[in-house]
Phi, psi and omega in degrees: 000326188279351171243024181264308203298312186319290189284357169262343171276345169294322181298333185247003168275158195244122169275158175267334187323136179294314213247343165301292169326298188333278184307293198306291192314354172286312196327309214288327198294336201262332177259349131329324170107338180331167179306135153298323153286343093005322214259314185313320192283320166304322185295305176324312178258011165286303185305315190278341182284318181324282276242326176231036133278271185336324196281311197299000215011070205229130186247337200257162179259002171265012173259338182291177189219160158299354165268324170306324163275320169304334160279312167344287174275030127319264214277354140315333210277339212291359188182045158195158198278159182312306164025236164325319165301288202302317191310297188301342182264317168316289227269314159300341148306313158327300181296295196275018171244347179294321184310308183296322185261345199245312162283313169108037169258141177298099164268162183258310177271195199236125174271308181317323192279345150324103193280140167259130182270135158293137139288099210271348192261010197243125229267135176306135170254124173272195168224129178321174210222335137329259154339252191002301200270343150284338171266311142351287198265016161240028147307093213246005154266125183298311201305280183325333193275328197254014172283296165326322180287313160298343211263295197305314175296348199209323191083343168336152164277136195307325177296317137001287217253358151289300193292339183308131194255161189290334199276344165303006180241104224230076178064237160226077154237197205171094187300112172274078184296108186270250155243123186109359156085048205239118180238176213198154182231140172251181183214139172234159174302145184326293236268325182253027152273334163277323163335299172269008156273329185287329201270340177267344183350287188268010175257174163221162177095214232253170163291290205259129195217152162278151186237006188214255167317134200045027169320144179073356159296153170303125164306163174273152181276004190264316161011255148355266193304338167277337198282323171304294177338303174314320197264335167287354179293279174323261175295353169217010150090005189258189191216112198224172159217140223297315211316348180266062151265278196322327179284318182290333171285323191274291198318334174304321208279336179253003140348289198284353177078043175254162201274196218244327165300327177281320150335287173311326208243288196296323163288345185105334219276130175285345176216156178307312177309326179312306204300327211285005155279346147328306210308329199270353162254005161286349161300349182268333159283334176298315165338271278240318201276336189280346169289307190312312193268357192198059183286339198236141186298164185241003169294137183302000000 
């Protein structure tokens, strides 16, 4: 009895060691249930953070600070892409808000103050409307065809469209809680408002659900993003992330000559700048339309 206690009292101390932590939080990413790729990408920039503590010799994690970390992605960024650096700054926010709130260690540093850098040279990337609409009708889960549909019809955020509950669907409209608990009403087309009165009918509670594990929970956003992936993958061969539906929603719209407030407002977005980056690639449609309608020169 006296060595059952010993080890359940061994079971509840939290070591603070950086490459001991490191391994539990991939472990914990792995009994959550995450993509198997999400765990893989974390073990990968976990290792490297380890890997220059040790040269650093710094072993324990109250010791690091926000500076320790702001030299870090320094000298990260020096031989990795903006990307990539935000991925590797997630995911150590991650790490050190699991240490704090879930192990119960007094830290030093602030996760919250992990900043992610814009890239200011990198372009919203859309997806043809063609494709879109080929994977749509050779879609062969209804639940998946009609998350593309919400995602392409409206711009939501994968976080968005986890949380939409049926009663947030109002004819075709669609109540939004966005980010900062900021809330926004979207529009969907006549033909998928009747869809997702057909397809929620006899339920209450969230839309969008698991169907096999945790059935009837709200899906997950890592979820969400393999099963779109898979079906643009699966049927038009391509390699995509769902956020380029919402970059495609937004460009169509100004495509189509819609103004930029009205954008800003249907997307969610707090500030105007945000939106106004869609402007640098419909100029490459303005390019494209003005070679079309006005190809030839009036010089003799």
């Amino acid at each position: 009895m006296g060595d059952r206690i010993r080890q359940l009292e061994t079971s509840f101390v939290t070591t603070t060691t950086i490459d001991v932590l490191a391994a539990e939080f991939i472990q914990y990413n792995r009994d959550i249930e995450l993509s198997e790729s999400t765990v893989k990408t974390r073990e990968t920039h976990m290792k490297q953070f380890v890997a220059v503590c040790k040269e650093a010799c710094i072993t324990d994690v109250t010791i690091v600070n926000n500076l320790c970390i702001d030299r870090y992605f320094t000298q990260y960024r020096a031989t990795h892409t903006v990307s990539t650096t935000n991925t590797s700054k997630r995911i150590m926010r991650a790490f050190l808000i699991w240490a704090r709130d879930y192990k119960e260690i007094n830290l030093r540093a602030t996760p919250e103050l992990i900043r992610i850098t814009k890239d200011r040279n990198k372009l919203p990337q859309s997806i043809d409307k063609d494709i879109i609409r080929h994977v749509m009708n050779a879609c062969d889960d209804q639940q998946d065809r009609l998350i593309i549909a919400v995602f392409i019809e409206t711009g939501i955020r994968i976080s968005e469209l986890c949380a939409l509950r049926i009663e947030d669907i109002r004819g075709d409209e669609i109540s939004i809680q966005g980010k900062g608990l900021v809330d926004r009403t979207v529009q969907v087309t006549d033909r998928l408002a009747a869809a997702l009165r057909l397809y929620t009918h006899d339920r209450t509670g969230y839309v969008f659900i698991n169907k096999h594990q945790y059935a009837g929970d709200p899906m997950r956003k890592d979820t969400v993003w393999r099963h779109v992936k898979k079906q643009f993958k699966t049927i038009a061969g391509i390699d995509m992330h769902p956020h380029q539906l919402r970059h495609t929603f937004a460009i169509s719209l100004l495509e189509s000559g819609c103004d930029l407030v009205t954008i800003k407002e249907l997307m969610g977005h707090e500030d105007i700048n945000t939106t106004m980056q869609y402007l640098r690639v419909t100029n490459k449609f303005v390019k494209k339309e003005y070679k079309k309608h006005f190809g030839q020169s009036y010089l003799a």
